[in-house]
C-alpha positions as CSV (number, residue, x, y, z in Angstrom):
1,X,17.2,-5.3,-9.3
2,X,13.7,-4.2,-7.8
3,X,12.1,-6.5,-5.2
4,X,8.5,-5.3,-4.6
5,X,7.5,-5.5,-1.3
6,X,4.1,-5.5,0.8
7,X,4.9,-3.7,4.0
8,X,1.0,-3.7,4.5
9,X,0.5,-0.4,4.8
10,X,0.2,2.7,2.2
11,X,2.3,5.6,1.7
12,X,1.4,7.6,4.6
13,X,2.6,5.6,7.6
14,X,5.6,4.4,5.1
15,X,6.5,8.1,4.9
16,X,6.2,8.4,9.0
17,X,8.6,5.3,9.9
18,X,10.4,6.3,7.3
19,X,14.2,4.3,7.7
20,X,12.2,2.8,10.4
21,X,10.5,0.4,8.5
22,X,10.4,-3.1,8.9
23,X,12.8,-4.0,6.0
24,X,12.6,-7.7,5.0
25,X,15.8,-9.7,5.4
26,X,16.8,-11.9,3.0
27,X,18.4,-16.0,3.9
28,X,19.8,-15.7,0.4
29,X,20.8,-13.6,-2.4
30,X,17.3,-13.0,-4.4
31,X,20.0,-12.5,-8.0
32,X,22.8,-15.0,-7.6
33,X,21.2,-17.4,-4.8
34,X,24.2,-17.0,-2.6
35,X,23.7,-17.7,1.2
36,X,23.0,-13.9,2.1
37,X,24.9,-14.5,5.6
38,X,27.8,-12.2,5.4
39,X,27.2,-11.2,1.8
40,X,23.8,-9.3,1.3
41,X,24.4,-5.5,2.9
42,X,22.0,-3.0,3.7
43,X,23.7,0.0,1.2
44,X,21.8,3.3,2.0
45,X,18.7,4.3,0.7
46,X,17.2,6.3,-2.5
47,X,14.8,9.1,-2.0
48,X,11.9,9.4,-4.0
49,X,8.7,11.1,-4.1
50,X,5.5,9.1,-3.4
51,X,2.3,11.1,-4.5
52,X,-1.8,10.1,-3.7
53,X,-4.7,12.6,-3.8
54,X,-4.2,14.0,-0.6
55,X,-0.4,14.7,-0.4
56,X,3.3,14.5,-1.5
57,X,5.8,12.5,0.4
58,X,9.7,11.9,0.3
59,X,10.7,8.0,1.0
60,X,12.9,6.3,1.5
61,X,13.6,3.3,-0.6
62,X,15.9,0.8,1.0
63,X,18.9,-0.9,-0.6
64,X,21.0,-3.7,-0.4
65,X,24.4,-4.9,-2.0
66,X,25.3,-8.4,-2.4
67,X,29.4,-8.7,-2.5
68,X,29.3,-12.2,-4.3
69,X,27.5,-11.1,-7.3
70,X,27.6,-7.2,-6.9
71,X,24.0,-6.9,-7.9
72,X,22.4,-3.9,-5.9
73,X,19.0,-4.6,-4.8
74,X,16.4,-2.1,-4.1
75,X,13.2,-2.7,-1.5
76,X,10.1,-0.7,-3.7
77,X,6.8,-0.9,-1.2
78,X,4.3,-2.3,-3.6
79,X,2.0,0.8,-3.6
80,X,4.9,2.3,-5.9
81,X,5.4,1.5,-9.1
82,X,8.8,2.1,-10.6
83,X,9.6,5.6,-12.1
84,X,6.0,6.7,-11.7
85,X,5.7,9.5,-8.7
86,X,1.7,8.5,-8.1
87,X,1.3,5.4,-5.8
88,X,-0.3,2.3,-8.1
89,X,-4.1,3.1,-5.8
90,X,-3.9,7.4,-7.5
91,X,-3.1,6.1,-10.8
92,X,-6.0,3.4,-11.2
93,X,-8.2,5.7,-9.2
94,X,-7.5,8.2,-12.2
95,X,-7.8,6.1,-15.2
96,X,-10.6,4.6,-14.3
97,X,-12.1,8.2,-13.4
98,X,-11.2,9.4,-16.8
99,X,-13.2,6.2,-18.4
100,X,-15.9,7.0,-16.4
101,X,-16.3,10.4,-17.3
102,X,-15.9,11.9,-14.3
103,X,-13.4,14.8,-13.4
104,X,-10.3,13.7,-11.6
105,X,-8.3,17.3,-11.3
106,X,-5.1,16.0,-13.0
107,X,-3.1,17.7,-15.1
108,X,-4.5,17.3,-18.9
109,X,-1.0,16.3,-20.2
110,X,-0.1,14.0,-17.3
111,X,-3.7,12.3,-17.8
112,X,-3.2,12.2,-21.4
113,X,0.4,10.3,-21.0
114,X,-1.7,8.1,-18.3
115,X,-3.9,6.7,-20.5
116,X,-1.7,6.6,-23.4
117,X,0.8,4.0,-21.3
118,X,-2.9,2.1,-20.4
119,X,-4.2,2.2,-23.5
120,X,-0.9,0.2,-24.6
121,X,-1.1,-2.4,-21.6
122,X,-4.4,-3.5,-22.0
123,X,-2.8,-6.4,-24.3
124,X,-0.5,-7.5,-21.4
125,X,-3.4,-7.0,-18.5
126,X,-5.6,-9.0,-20.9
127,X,-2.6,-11.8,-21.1
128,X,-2.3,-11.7,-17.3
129,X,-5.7,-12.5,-16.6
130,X,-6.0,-15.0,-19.1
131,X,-3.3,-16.8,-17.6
132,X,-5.3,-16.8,-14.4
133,X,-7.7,-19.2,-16.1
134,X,-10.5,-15.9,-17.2
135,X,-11.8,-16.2,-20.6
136,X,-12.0,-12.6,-21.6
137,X,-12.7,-11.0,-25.1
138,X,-12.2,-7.6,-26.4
139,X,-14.9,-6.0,-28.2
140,X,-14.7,-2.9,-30.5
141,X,-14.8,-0.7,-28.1
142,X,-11.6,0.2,-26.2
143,X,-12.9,2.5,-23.7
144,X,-15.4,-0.4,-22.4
145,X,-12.2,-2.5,-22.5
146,X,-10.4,-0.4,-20.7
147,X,-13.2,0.4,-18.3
148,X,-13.7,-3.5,-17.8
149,X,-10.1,-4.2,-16.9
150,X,-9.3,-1.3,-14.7
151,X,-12.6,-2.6,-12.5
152,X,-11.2,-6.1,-12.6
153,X,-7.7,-5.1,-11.3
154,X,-9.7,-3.1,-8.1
155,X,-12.0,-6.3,-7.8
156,X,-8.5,-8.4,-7.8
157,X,-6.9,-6.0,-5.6
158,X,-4.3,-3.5,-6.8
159,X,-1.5,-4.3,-4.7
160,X,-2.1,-8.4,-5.2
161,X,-2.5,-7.5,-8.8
162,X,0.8,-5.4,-9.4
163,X,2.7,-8.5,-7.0
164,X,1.5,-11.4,-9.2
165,X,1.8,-9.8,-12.5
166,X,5.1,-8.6,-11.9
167,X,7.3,-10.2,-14.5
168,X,4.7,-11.2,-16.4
169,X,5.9,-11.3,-20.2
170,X,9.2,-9.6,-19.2
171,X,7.0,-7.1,-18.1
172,X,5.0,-4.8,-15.3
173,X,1.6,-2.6,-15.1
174,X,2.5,0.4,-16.8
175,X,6.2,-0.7,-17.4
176,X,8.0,-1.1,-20.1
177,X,9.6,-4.4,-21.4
178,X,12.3,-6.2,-18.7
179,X,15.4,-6.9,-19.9
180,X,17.9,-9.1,-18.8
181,X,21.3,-7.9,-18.4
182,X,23.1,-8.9,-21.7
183,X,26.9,-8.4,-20.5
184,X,27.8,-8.8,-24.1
185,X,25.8,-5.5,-25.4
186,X,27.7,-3.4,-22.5
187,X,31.3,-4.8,-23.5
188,X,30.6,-4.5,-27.6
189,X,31.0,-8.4,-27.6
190,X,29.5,-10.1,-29.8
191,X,27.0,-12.8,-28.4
192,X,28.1,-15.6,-31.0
């Protein structure tokens, strides 16, 4: 389970403190509920690059075990978005300099897959905002969609923006779909 985090400040000082960081602590169990008191452990951490414009960092990524439902819980900062290496701030920063025409010095493959994943979110980011109470339309022309949406997500801010539309749908930006855990697809059981 991923709990995004603001720890309101980007990956460089992250990257300094390091296992240093002011990890939240939890009252209760954010799967089963349970009172965390005695339950909820911190187990280790995860290391994972964390990549902006200027530099590549290895982080840690904090996580925690609760013994009454097992679940293990990982603490993502929210300037990271899950099994993407750029923080969330590179990855607009290059889509929307792609859209604008402008040379962003990323790889032409990487940038291809980039927008590709966009390109195939717009739906959902178009869902999101509706749901926000914004009546939006899409015209015919995708890259002016694109273009208008990756400006809104800056004007909304991206951090605030990636919190709030987490789960949205079963979804999150430039995930794929979330799935529940189905304990009767791991065991062969039949759900009926």
């Amino acid at each position: 389970m991923l709990i995004l985090y603001d720890f309101g400040y980007g990956l460089e000082v992250y990257a300094e403190k390091g296992k240093e960081n002011d990890f939240p602590v939890f009252s209760r169990c954010p799967n089963c509920n349970c009172i965390a008191r005695g339950n909820l452990h911190r187990n280790g951490y995860y290391w994972r690059y964390g990549i902006n414009d200027t530099d590549v960092r290895y982080i840690p990524i904090c996580r925690l075990r609760c013994l009454a439902c097992k679940a293990n819980i990982s603490i993502l900062p929210n300037f990271l978005i899950p099994y993407f290496q750029p923080t969330l701030h590179t990855i607009i920063k290059r889509i929307r300099s792609f859209l604008e025409k402008k040379k962003s010095g990323e790889n032409r493959q990487h940038l291809a897959q980039l927008m590709k994943r966009y390109y195939q979110k717009l739906e959902w980011i178009h869902s999101f905002f509706i749901d926000l109470g914004h009546s939006l339309g899409f015209t015919r022309d995708l890259k002016k969609d694109a273009l208008k949406y990756v400006k809104m997500i800056q004007d909304f801010g991206e951090s605030s923006f990636f919190r709030r539309s987490w789960g949205h749908l079963s979804s999150y930006f430039m995930g794929t779909l979330i799935l529940p855990y189905l304990p009767y697809i791991e065991n062969n059981i039949s759900p009926t």
